[in-house]
N, C-alpha and C positions, 0 to 999 in steps of 0.2 A: 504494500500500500504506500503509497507513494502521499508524503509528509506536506500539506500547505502551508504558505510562509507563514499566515497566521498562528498553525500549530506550532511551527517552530521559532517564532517569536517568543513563544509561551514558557518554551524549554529553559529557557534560563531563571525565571522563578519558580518553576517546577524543581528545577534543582536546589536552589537559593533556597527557601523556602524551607523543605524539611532537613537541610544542611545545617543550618542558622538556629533552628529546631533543636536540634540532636546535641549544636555547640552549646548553646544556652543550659540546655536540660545538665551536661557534665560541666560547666559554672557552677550551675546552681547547687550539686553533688558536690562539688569540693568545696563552698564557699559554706556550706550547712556542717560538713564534715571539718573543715577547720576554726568555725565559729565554734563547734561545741569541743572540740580542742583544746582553741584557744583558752576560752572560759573554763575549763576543768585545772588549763594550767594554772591561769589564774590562780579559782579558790583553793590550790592544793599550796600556793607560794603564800595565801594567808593564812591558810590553816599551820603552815609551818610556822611561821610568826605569831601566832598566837601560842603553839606549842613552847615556841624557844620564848614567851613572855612567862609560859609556866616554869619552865627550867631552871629559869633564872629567879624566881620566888624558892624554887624547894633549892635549890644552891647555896641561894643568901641560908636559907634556915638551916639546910645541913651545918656550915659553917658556924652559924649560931648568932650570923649578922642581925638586926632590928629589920623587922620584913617592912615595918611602915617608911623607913628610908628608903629601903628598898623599890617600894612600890611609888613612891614620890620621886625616887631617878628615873625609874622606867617612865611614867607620866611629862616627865620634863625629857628623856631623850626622844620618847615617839613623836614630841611637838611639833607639829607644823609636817606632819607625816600623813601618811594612805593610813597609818593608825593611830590617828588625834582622837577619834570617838571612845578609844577601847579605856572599858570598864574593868578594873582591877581591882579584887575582894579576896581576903585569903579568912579561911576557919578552920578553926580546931576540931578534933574529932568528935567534941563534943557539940558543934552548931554554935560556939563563940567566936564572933569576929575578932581576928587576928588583926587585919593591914587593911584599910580600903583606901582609895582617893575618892577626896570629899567632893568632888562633882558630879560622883553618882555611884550607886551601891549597890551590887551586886543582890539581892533579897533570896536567898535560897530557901529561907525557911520563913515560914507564915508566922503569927504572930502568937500560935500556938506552940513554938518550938517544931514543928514538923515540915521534913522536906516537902516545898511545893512540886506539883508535878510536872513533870519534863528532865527534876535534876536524879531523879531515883536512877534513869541510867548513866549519867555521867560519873554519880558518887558511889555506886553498887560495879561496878565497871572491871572486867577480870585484869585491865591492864593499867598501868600506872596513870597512863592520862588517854584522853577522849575531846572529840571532837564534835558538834551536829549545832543544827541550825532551828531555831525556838524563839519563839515570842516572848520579850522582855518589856512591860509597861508596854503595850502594844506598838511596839518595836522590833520588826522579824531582825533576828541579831545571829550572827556565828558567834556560839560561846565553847568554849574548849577548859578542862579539868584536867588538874593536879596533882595529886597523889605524891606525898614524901613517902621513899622507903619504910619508914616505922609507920605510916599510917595516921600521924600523929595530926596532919593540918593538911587541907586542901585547899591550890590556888585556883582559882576562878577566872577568866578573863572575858569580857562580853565585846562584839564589834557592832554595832548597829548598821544597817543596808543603809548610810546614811548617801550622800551626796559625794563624798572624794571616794570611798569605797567601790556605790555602784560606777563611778569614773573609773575606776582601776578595772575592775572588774568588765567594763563596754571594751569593743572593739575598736582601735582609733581609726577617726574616722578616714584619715590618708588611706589605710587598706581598703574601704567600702569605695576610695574615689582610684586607687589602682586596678583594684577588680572592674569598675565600669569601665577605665579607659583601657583596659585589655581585652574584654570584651568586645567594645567597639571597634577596635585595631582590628580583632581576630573575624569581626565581622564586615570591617571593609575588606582583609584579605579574604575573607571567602566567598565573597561577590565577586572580586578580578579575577578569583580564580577558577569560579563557574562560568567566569566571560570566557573565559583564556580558553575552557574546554568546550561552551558554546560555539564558541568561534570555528572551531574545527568541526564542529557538528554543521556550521553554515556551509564551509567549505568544501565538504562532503554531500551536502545538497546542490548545493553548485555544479560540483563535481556529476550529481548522478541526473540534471539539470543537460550538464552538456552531452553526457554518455547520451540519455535520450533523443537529443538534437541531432547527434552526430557532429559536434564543434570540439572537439577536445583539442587543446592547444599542443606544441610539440614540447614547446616548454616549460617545466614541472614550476621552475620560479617565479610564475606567473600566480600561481594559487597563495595564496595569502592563509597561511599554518602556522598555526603559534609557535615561537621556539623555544620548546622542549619535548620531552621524551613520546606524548600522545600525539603533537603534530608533527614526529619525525614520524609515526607509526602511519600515521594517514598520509601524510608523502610518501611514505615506501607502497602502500598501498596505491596510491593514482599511479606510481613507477610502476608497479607489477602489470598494473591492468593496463594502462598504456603498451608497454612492451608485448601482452598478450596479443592487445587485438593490432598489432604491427603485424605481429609473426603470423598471427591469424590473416592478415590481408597480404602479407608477402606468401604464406602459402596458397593460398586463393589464387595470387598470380600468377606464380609459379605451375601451378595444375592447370592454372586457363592456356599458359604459353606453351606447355607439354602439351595440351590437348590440341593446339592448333598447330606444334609440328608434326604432331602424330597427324593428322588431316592434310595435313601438305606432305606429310611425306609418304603416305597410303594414295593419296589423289594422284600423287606421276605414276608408279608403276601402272594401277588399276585403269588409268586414263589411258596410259599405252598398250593395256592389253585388250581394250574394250576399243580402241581404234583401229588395233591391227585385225581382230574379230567381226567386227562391224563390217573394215573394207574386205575380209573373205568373202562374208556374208552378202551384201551387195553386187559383188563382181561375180556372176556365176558363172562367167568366160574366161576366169585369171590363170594364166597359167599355171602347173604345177609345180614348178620350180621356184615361181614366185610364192605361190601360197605356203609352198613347205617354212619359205625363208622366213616369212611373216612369223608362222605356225614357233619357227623355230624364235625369235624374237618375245614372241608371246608368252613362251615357256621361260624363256631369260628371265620375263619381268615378272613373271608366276613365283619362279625362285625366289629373286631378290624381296617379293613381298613374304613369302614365307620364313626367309632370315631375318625381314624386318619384323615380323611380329615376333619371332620368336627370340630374338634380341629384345625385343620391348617388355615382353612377358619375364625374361630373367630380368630385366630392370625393374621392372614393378616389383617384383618377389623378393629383390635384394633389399630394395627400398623399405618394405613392410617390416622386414627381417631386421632386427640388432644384431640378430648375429648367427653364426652358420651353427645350425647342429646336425650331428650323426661324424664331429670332426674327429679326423682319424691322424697316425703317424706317418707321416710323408717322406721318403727320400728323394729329397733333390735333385740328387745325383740321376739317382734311374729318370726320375723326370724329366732332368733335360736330354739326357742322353735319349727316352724314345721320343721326346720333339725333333731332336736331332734326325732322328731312324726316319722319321713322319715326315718330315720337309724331304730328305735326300730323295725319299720315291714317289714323294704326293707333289712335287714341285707348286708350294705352297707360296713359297718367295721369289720366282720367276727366275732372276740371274744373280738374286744377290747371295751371299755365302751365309749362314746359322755356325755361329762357334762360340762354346760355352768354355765356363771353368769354374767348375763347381767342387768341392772336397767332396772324399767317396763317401764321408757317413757322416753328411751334413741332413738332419732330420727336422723335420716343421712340424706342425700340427695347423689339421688345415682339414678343406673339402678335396680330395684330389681332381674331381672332376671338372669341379667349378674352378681351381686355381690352374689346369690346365687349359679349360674354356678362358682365363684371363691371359695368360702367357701366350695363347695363338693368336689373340687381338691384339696385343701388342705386336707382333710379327709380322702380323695383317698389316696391320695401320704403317708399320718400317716399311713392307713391299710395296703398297701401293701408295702410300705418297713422300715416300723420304726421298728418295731419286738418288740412291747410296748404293754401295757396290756390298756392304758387308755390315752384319747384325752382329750384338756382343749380349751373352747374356753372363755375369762374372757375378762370384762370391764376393764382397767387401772384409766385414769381419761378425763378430757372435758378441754380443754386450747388451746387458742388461736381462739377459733372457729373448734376447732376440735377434733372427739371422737378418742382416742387411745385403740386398742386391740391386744389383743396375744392370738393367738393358738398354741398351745404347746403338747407335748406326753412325757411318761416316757421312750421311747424307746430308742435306741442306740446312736442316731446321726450320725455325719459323721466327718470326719477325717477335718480341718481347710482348710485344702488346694485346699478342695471342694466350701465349703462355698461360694465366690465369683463366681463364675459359677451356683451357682444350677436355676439361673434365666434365665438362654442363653437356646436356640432352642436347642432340639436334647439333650441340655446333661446328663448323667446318670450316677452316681457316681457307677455305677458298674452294665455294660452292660450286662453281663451276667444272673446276677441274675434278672435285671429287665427285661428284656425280657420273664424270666419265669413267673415273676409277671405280666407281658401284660406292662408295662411301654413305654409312645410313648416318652418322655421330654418334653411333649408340656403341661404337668398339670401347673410347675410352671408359665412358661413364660407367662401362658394364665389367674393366680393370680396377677401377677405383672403388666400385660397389663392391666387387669381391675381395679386395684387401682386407676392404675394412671391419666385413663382414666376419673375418675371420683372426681380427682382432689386430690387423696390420696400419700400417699408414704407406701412402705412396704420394712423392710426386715428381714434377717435370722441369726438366731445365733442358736449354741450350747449353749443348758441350762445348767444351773448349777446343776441343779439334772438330770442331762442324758436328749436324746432327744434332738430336733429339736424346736425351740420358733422361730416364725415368729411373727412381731412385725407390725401392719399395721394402720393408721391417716385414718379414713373417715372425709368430711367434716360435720358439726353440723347442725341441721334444725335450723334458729331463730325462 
């Protein structure tokens, strides 16, 4: 389904959106998560200070100091402190007041001599001192208890939730104004960064925009991709697809060009044989001597179509094929040696001379059939158009796992500009002439297809003493 700009307009607060969502919501989790933190740190750094105000009551008393001096330094060192409010009372075991400071009195006990309620846990308490939080003259206060080793007095210390307290206690408020300005940072980065990937989402519609027009440009720097790792991914992508439908329309070509040499090159024989049948056919007074001649002409071009199709049928088949199977061990040596036996009686090369030199157990792996069918088109193609006295087919050397060979002639060669082509379908460095020579183009292509078919490479140079030297790798038997 193919996306309207207005849908894809859209895409970028469709992202944004539940992005900005998700950021917030883990904000919100940590910011809950270190406020209650923060605050436990807090009340745990008063609660120590109130402990160490008791320490220092049963201290003084251990020693045998006056606890009411004592409790009048602590009142004069906390001054102007996060604990100016605290209440400081100390009692005997009996519920008589020891020490207090006269600006407010610790009341533990009613006026009946009995603990009021709330201190029966802090004075009943299995550990020397205690801590918790209780209403004082209705006053919610952390009050925390003391216990001398003998049991003998208890220090009291009360902090009312007053105003510098619940201040220590808040969170300042620079953290509440860091948290929003990191927020908002983290939420303008993640708007350019849903652009950044928008962006690419346009481009890619663009993209599939042009595919459907059929406008795609040749140049990929033309498309506008964000730079980094997502829009190198969507450039590598328009490169693949680009180079696809290349190769897609350079094959296209390619089989349209074949199919109309194939048409031209079927259209001369069948033309010449349907002319010289036609004028049998019409002449019903023609001599027999002429008719034979005809007859005999007809048959010529009956052959030559029948070696052009079936050159063209092992080119298609090579073509299909990656590669040759049912490949067997080859010696060379026999090889060339019955090309040899085959030219000396089959006068295959006319006048020119076939001489090899091949080691006696140099072995390949290969098709025999098929790299003999390449070996005789090369021989072909030296007899009929080299204009050379003498063919070389010669061993080079064995490396890498592979036998290297050159077939070569003394003859003309060809002009450089040929050179790269003499391996394409159909081509003929000089149609005219090769046509007299019977030439279809499909000798070479059908040496090159079988090389490589067989896991080889081959190719073609101008010698340096004249002629033609094809240079071709079979693979080595181990």
């Amino acid at each position: 389904m193919k996306l309207s700009k207005h849908d894809i307009s859209k895409l970028h607060w469709k992202l944004f959106f539940p992005l900005i969502g998700l950021l917030w919501l883990i904000i919100g989790i940590t910011i809950i998560y270190f406020v209650s933190h923060e605050k436990q740190r807090q009340r745990e750094n008063l609660e120590n200070r109130l402990l160490n105000v008791g320490n220092t009551v049963v201290d003084a008393y251990n020693r045998g100091e006056d606890l009411t001096e004592t409790v009048d330094f602590i009142r004069l060192f906390i001054d102007n402190t996060t604990l100016a409010p605290l209440r400081i009372t100390v009692f005997d075991s009996n519920g008589k007041m020891v020490a207090d400071n006269s600006s407010a009195t610790i009341n533990v006990y009613d006026s009946n001599g009995k603990i009021k309620p709330g201190f029966e846990s802090l004075i009943y308490h299995n550990d020397l001192s205690a801590v918790q939080d209780m209403m004082l003259e209705n006053d919610r206060s952390m009050v925390c208890s003391k216990k001398s080793p003998d049991g003998k007095i208890y220090a009291f210390a009360a902090l009312p939730y007053e105003r510098e307290v619940l201040t220590f206690l808040s969170i300042n408020p620079m953290v509440w104004i860091a948290i929003i300005l990191l927020g908002i940072v983290l939420s303008v980065l993640t708007f350019f960064g849903v652009r950044a990937v928008c962006r690419n989402v346009y481009a890619l519609r663009d993209f599939a925009e042009a595919v459907s027009s059929d406008r795609l440009p040749d140049d990929i720097d033309s498309w506008q991709f964000s730079k980094d790792e997502l829009g190198d991914v969507s450039k590598h992508l328009l490169t693949l697809y680009r180079d696809r439908i290349h190769a897609e329309q350079e094959k296209i070509l390619h089989e349209r060009q074949i199919g109309m040499s194939v048409s031209h090159e079927l259209k001369t024989p069948v033309g010449i044989i349907k002319g010289y049948l036609d004028t049998i056919l019409e002449s019903k007074d023609m001599p027999e001597e002429l008719k034979n001649k005809f007859l005999v002409r007809a048959k010529e071009n009956t052959d030559r179509l029948s070696t052009l199709i079936n050159d063209l049928s092992m080119v298609m088949r090579l073509q299909e094929q990656s590669s040759v199977h049912n490949s067997t061990i080859i010696n060379f040596h026999r090889l060339a040696a019955q090309l040899a036996e085959d030219i000396k009686h089959g006068q295959v090369t006319g006048k020119m001379e076939f001489e090899y030199s091949i080691p006696d157990k140099c072995l390949v792996v290969g098709h025999e059939s098929l790299l003999t069918n390449a070996l005789l088109n090369l021989i072909y193609n030296s007899a009929k158009h080299s204009g050379g006295s003498r063919m070389f087919l010669r061993w080079i050397k064995e490396e890498d796992g592979f036998h290297t060979f050159t077939f070569s002639d003394n003859g003309m060669g060809v002009e450089n500009e040929h050179i790269g082509r003499l391996f394409d379908l159909f081509y003929r460095v000089d149609s005219g002439r090769t046509r007299k020579t019977g030439g279809s183009g499909l000798g070479l292509p059908i040496v090159r297809r079988v090389i490589n078919a067989m896991g080889g490479e081959v190719s073609v140079q101008n010698g340096s003493d004249g002629g033609l030297q094809f240079t071709f790798r079979l693979p080595a038997a181990v």
